[in-house]
N, C-alpha and C positions, 0 to 999 in steps of 0.2 A: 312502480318499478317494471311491470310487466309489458308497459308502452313501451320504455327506453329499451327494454331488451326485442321489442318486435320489430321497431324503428331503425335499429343497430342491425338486427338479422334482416330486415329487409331493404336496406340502404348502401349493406355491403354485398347483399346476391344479385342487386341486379346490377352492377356494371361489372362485376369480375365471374358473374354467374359462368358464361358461356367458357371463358377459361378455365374454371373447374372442371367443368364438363371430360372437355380434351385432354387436361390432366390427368383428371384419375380413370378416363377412357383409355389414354396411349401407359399409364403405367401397368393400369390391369394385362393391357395385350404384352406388357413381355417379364409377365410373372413365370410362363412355360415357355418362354422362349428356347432352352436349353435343349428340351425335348424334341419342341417343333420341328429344332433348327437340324437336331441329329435326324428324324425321320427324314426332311428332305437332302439332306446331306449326306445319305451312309458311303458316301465315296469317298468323303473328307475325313470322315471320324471312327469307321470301320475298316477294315483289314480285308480284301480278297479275299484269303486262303490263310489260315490258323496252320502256322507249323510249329516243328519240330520243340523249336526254339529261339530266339530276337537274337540277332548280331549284338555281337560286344560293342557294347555304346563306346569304346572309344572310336572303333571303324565306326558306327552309325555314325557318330558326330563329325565323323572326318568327311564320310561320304556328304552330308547333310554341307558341312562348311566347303567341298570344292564345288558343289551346285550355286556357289550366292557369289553375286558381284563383290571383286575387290575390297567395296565400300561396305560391306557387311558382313557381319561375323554371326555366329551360333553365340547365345552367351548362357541361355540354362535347358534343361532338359526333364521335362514332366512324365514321371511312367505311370500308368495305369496298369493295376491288377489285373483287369479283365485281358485275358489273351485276345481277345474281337476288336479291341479299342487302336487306335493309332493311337502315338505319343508326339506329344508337342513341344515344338523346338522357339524358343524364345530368340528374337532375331535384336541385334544393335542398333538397329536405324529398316525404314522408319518408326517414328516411334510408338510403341507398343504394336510392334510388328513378331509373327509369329507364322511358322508352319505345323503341317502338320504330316508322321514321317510315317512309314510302314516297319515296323521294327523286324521285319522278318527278312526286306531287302532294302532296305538301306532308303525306297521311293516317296518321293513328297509326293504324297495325294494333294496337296495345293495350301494357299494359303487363309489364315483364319481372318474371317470375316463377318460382319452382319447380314443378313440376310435381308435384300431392299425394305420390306414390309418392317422387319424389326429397326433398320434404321432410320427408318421414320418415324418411326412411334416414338424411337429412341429422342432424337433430333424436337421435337415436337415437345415430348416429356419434361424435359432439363431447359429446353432454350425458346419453345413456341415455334422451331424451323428458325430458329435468329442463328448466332454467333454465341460461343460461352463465355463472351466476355459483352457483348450488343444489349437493346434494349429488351430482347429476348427473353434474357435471363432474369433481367430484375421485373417483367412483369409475372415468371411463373412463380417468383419470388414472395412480390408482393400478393398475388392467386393465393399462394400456399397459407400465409399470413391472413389472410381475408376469412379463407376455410377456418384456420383453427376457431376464429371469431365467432365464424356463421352456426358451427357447432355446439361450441358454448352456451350464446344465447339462443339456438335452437334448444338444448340441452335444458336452460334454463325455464324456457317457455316452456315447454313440458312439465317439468317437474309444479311450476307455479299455477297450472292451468285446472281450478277447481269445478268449473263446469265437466269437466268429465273424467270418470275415473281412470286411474293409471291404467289398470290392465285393461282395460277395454281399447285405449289407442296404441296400444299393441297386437291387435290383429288389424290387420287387411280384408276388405270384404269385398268380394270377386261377384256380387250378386247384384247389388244395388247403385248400379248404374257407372259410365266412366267419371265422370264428376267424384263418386263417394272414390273409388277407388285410387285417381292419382292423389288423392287427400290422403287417404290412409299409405299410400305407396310415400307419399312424401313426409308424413309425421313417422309411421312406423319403420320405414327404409332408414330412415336417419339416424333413429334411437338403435338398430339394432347393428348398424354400422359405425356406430359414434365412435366405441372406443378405437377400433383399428382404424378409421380415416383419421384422427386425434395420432395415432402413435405415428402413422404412414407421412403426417404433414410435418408434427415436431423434430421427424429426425430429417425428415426432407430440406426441410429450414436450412439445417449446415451447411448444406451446398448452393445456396444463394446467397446468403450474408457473413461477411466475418463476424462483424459484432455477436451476431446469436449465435452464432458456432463458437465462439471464445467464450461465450457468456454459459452455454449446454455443458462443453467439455470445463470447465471449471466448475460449475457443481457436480460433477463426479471425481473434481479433484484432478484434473489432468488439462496441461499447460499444451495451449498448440502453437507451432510456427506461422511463419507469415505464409500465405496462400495455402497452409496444408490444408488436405484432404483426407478422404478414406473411402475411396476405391474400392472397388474388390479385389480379393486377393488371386494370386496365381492362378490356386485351383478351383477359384470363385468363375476367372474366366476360362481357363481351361473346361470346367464342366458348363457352364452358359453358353460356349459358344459364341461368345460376342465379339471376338476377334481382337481382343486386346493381351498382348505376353503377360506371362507368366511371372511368378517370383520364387525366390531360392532364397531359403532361411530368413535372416529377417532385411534383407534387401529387396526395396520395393520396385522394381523391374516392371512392373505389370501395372497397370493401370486399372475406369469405368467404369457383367460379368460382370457378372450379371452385372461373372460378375455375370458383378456381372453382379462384371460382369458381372458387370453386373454381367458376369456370367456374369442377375441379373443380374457391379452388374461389377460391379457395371464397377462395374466397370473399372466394388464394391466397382465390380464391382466393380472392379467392375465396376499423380503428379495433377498439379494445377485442380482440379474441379474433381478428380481421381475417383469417378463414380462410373467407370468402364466408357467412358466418351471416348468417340477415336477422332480422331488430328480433325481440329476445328483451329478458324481465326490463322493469328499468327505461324499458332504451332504447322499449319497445311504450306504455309509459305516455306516456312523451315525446311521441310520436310520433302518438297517438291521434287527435287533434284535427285534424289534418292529412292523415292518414289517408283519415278521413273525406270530408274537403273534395276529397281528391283523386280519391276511388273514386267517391263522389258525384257530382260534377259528369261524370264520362264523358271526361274530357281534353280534354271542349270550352267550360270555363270558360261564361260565359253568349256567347258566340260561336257565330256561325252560317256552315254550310257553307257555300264557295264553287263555282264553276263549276267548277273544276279538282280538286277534290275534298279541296282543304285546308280551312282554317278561317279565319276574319276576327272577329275582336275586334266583341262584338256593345256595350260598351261600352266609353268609354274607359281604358285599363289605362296606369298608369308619367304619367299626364297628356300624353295623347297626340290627347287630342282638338282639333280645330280647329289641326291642325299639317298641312300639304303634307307631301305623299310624301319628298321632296327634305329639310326639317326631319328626318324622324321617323330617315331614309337616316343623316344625320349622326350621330342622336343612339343609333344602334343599337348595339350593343358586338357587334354579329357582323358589324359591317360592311365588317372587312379577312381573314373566315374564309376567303372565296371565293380570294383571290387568294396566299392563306397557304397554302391546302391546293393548291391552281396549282403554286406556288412547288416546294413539297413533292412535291407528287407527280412533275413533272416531273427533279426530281433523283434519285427514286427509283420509278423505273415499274415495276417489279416490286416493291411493297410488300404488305406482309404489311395493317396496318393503318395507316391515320392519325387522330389523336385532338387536336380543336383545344377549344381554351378561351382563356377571357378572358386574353388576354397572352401563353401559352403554348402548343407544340406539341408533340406527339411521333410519330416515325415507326420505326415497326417494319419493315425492310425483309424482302425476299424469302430467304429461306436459314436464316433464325434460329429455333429451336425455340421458344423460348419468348419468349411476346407480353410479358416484361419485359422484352426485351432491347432497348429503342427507344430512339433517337438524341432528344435533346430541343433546342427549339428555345424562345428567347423572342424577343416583337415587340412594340413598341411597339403599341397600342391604338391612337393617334391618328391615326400614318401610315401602319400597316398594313407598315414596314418589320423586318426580321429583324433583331434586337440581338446576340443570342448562339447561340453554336454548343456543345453540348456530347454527344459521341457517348458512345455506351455503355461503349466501352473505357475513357473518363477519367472516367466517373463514378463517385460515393462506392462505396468497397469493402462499406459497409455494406448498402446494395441490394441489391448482385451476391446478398453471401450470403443474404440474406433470399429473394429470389426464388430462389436454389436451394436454400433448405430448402423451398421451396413448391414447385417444379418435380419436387424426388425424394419427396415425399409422395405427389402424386398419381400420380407415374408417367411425366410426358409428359418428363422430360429426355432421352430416347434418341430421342422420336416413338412410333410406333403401335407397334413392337415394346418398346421399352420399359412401353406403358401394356398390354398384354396379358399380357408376362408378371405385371407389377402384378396384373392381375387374377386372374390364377389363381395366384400366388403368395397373394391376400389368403382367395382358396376354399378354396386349403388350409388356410389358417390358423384360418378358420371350422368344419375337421372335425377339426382335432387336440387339440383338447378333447373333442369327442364320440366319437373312437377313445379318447383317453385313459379316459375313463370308463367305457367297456366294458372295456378289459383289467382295468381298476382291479376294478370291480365284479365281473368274472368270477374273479377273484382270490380278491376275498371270498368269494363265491359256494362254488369251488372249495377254498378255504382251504388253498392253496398255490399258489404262481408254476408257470403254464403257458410247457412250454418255450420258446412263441412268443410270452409275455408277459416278456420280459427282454431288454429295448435290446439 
């Protein structure tokens, strides 16, 4: 039995070997993307100057909506606790398109994006640099499929391997030449990364096949739709950085972010493949035209700067012109945000994030790992009153699972120590193909099994 399992592990490393590699190379590099991406960014995701107090997010919102081309609207709004942080404005088109605003004057420090390096990796990750729908995708597909295999009967081989005892092929010996060492780097690298490369590939699967994603979420008892996904959430990509909007209560606006977004990600994280991917294939065609209009104009529509450093509608946008301050106040739909997020925050002053939209709210409080885990709130528009209450706990069992298959991909369900060993669990995973192929090769080479070439 211990043939068929060396035969099967060495039959499936070497032609999909080299795409592990780059797999779990390009995942590991945007497990801190978030971080990264705020150190080179502090112009994006930082504030100038910390004052007094943030304008009343209905002006914010107004000022934010006369800066964007006709064909674009503001649709949610992300606030962060931290007074240093910008808040991020969730934009209509294009899609999972987003700013990011200064809440002190009203000024979009620019808009959210990948940072070249991460959207490559990103690009690379999910699709090999293909299309998310191209051949792309179903080879990191069938990669991820190979892996769980290679594992296994890696797994296997070990365990069955009487010549030499268990704990001894659990160290690495840094002494006794490069031969002993990628031996031991490749038997013991693999056993001490098995489980998290096993969790990082099974949940990874979802996003390349329906059949296994239908087949995963139904032994946890949960029905999916045609093409669904599970993305990252709002503040999955609002805290990633991966440039995909946000979401507000339980409308999924936000895409990837990590996600993410996948913030990371991603993208969960952070629609369609909804693991924080930005407009790929089709969706870039769609999206073109709009694009355009948005990168074009500068996010200040034909609007000109104010005294305070925001923007005023330099023509009239929605038929707003020849309307009093008091008129335009009523006819705003961000006009009960301020008193919403009031409302909110004071019930929860130690909040993680609050995320408001047309009608709906949600509040992420302090304690909770993962930014899907937020209390949702609905309010009438009109009076600016709270209608429903619906906390995390009693919400659809469907969600929960979907944002912990996104939570244990990227790593963050434990926090920092979880998302580290993520990391170096995924490095290993990127050198056990390339140890593999030196013993392999030195094999041929030798043309016979070196004693420190045999699991």
């Amino acid at each position: 039995m211990k043939k068929v399992f060396r035969k099967l592990h060495l039959w499936l490393s070497v032609p999909f070997g080299i795409f592990i590699t780059l797999i779990c190379f390009s995942g590991s590099m945007l497990v801190f993307e978030k971080e990264i991406s705020e150190s080179c960014r502090r112009d994006l995701y930082f504030v100038r100057e910390v004052r007094e107090k943030p304008l009343p997010i209905d002006r914010l919102m107004e000022r934010v909506a006369a800066s964007l081309p006709d064909s674009v609207s503001a649709t949610s709004l992300t606030v962060s606790p931290d007074p240093e942080r910008t808040w991020q404005v969730a934009l209509s088109q294009p899609r999972r398109a987003s700013l990011y605003v200064d809440p002190y004057t009203g000024e979009v420090t620019g808009r959210s994006e990948r940072l070249p390096f991460f959207d490559t990796m990103f690009h690379l990750h999910r699709w090999m640099m293909g299309s998310s729908s191209g051949f792309g995708k179903l080879l990191v597909g069938l990669s991820t499929l190979a892996l769980v295999l290679i594992l296994v009967t890696g797994l296997l081989m070990w365990l069955t391997n009487r010549n030499k005892p268990l704990a001894k092929s659990l160290k690495i010996s840094f002494t006794k030449g490069w031969p002993r060492f990628w031996h031991d780097l490749h038997v013991a690298g693999g056993i001490y990364a098995t489980v998290f490369l096993l969790a990082l590939a099974l949940t990874g699967l979802t996003w390349s096949f329906s059949w296994y994603r239908n087949g995963f979420y139904r032994t946890f008892g949960v029905e999916t739709s045609a093409g669904g996904g599970h993305g990252p959430s709002a503040g999955e990509q609002s805290a990633n950085g991966r440039g995909e909007r946000a979401v507000s209560g339980d409308r999924a606006v936000a895409g990837d972010r990590a996600s993410g977004r996948d913030g990371r990600g991603e993208r969960t994280a952070r629609g369609g493949d909804e693991d924080g991917a930005r407009r790929s294939g089709r969706a870039d065609a769609a999206d073109t035209t709009a694009t355009r209009r948005f990168r074009g104009e500068g996010f200040r529509g034909e609007g000109a700067r104010d005294d305070e450093g925001g923007y005023r509608g330099g023509r009239s946008r929605r038929g707003e012109r020849g309307e009093g301050r008091e008129d335009r106040a009523r006819r705003s739909p961000y006009r009960h945000w301020q008193s919403i997020y009031e409302q909110l925050a004071q019930e929860h002053p130690a909040y993680r994030q609050i995320t408001l939209s047309d009608g709906s709210a949600s509040v992420v409080p302090a304690g909770r790992r993962s930014l899907r885990a937020g209390d949702r709130f609905e309010f009438d528009a009109r009076s600016g009153r709270i209608t429903a209450t619906q906390p995390y706990a009693g919400q659809d069992r469907s969600a929960k699972v979907r944002g912990g298959v996104y939570t244990v991909h990227v790593g963050s369900w434990g926090g920092l120590l979880t998302r580290i060993l993520t990391l170096l669990a995924a490095l290993l995973g990127a050198t056990l193909p390339l140890t593999g192929y030196y013993l392999w090769i030195r094999r041929l080479v030798k043309g016979h099994a070196h004693p420190h070439d045999k699991a």
